[in-house]
C-alpha positions as CSV (number, residue, x, y, z in Angstrom):
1,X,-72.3,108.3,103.0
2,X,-74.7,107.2,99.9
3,X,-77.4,109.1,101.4
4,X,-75.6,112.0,102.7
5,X,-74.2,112.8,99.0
6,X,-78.0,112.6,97.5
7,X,-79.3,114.7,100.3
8,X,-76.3,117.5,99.0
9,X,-77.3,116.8,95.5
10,X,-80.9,117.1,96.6
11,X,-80.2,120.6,98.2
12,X,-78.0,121.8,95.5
13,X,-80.9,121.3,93.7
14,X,-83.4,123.2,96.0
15,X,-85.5,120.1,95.7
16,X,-87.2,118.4,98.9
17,X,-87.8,114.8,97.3
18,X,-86.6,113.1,93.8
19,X,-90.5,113.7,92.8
20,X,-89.7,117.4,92.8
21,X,-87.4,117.1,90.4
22,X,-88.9,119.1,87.5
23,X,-87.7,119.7,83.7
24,X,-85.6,122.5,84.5
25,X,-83.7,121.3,87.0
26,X,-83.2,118.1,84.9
27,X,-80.4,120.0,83.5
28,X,-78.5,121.2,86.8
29,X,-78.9,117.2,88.0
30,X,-77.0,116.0,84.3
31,X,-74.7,118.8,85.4
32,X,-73.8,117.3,88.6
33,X,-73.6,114.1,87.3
34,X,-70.0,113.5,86.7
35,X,-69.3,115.0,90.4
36,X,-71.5,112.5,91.9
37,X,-69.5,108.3,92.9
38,X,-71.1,105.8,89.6
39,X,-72.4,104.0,92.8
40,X,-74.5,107.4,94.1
41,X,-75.5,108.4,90.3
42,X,-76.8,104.5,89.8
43,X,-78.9,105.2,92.9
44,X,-80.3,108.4,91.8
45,X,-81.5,106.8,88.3
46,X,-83.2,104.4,90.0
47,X,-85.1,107.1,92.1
48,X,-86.2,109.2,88.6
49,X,-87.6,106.2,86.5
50,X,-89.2,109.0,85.2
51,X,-87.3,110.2,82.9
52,X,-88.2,108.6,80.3
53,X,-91.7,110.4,80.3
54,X,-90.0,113.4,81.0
55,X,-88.3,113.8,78.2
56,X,-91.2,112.4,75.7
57,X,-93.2,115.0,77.6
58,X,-91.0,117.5,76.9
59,X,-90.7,116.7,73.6
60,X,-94.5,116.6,73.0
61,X,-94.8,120.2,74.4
62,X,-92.3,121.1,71.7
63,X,-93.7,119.5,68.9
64,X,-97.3,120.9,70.3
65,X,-96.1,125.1,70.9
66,X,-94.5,124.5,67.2
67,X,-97.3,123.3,65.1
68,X,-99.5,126.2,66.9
69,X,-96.7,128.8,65.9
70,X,-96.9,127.3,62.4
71,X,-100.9,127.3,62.2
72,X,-100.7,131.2,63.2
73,X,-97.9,131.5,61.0
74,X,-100.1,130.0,57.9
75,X,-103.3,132.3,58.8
76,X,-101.3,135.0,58.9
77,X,-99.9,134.6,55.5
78,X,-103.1,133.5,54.1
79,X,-103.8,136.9,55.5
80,X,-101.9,138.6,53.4
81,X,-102.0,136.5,49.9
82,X,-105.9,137.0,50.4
83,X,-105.3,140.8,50.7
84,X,-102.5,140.9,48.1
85,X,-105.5,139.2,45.2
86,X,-107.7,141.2,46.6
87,X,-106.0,144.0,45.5
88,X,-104.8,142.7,42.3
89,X,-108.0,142.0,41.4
90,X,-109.1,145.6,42.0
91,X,-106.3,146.6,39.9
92,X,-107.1,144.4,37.4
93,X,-110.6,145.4,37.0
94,X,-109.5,149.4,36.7
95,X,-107.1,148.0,34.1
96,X,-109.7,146.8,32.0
97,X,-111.6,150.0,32.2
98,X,-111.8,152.0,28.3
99,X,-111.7,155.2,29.3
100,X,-107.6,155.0,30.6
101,X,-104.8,156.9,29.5
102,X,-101.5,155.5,28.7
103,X,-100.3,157.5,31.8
104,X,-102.9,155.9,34.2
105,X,-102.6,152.5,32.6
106,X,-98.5,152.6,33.3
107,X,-99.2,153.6,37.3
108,X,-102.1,150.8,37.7
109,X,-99.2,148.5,36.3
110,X,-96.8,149.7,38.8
111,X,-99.2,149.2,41.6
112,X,-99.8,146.0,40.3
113,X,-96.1,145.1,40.5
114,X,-95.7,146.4,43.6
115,X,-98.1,144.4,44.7
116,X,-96.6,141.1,42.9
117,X,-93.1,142.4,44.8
118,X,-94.6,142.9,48.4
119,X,-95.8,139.2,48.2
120,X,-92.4,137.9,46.7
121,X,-90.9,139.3,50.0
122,X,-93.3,138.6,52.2
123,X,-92.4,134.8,51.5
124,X,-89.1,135.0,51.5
125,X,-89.6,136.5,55.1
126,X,-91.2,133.6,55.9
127,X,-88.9,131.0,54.7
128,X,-86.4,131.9,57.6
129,X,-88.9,132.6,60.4
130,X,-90.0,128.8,59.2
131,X,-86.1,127.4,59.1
132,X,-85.9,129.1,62.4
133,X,-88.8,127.3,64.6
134,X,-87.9,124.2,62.8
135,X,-84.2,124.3,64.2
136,X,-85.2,125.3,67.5
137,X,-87.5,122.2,67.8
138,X,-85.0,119.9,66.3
139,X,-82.6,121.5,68.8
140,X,-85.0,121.0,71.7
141,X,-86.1,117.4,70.4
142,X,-81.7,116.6,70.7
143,X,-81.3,117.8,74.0
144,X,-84.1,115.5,75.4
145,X,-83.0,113.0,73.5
146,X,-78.9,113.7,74.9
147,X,-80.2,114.2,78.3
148,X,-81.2,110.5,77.9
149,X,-78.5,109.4,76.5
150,X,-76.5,110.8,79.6
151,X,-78.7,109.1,81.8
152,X,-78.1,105.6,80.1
153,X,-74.3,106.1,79.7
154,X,-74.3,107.3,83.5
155,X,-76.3,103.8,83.9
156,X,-73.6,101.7,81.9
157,X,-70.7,103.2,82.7
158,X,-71.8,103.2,86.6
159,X,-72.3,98.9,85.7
160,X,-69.6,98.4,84.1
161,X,-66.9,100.0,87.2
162,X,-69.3,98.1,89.5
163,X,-68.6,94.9,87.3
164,X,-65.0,96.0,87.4
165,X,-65.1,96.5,91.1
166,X,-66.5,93.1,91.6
167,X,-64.2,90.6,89.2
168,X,-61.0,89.3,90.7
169,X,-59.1,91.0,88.6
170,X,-59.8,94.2,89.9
């Protein structure tokens, strides 16, 4: 009966062996979890021990594509702060020119704050772009970290109604 249920689990999850089982079907197996006897989910632990490294792998990938988002994210504002002095400085340099009218002074100092303003929003654009990748890699890192905690609590509740099962009291 035991091995009957895992071969239906297996096929449910279109995998030939446990060793198939990759990260995203880890989810559709902690879906059929609670469907499966303690006795055949127990059993089926046993045959992932792999968990474990799954999940720190999975993690690790995470962490990894997020500090690459952040690096391009930092060159590309550097990017832009280098243009934005760039252009103040030019600014700057006509504004210390002699030869300016009021009317041309009053423009380069419009440009100039223009410029200031472009880079005030251009980091407050960032801020949430940065919240966002951060909360999707916490978010990411917690359901690693649940799916384990499913796997253990499958684990001790599974031993504790076998424990059940077996005392006399039972």
């Amino acid at each position: 009966m035991e091995n009957e249920n895992e071969a239906r689990i297996k096929r449910a999850l279109g995998i030939p062996s446990w060793r198939h089982l990759s990260k995203d079907k880890v989810v559709n197996f902690v879906a059929a979890m609670p469907e499966m006897s303690a006795e055949v989910r127990l059993k089926l632990i046993e045959k992932f021990p792999v968990f474990k490294d799954l999940a720190k792998n999975s993690v690790e990938a995470m962490v990894e594509a997020h500090k690459s988002t952040l690096s391009a994210n930092e060159k590309s504002q550097e990017h832009f702060h280098q243009a934005a002095r760039q252009h103040r400085d030019a600014l700057q340099k006509d504004l210390d020119r002699d030869d300016l009218s009021w009317e041309q002074r009053l423009s380069l100092h419009e440009f100039f704050q223009q410029n200031v303003n472009q880079e005030s929003q251009k980091d407050s654009e960032n801020k949430p772009f940065l919240e966002r990748t951060y909360r999707t890699v916490a978010v990411g890192a917690g359901a690693a970290m649940a799916l384990g905690a499913v796997f253990v609590g499958a684990r001790i509740v599974g031993g504790s109604k076998e424990s059940a099962e077996d005392s006399p009291e039972a």
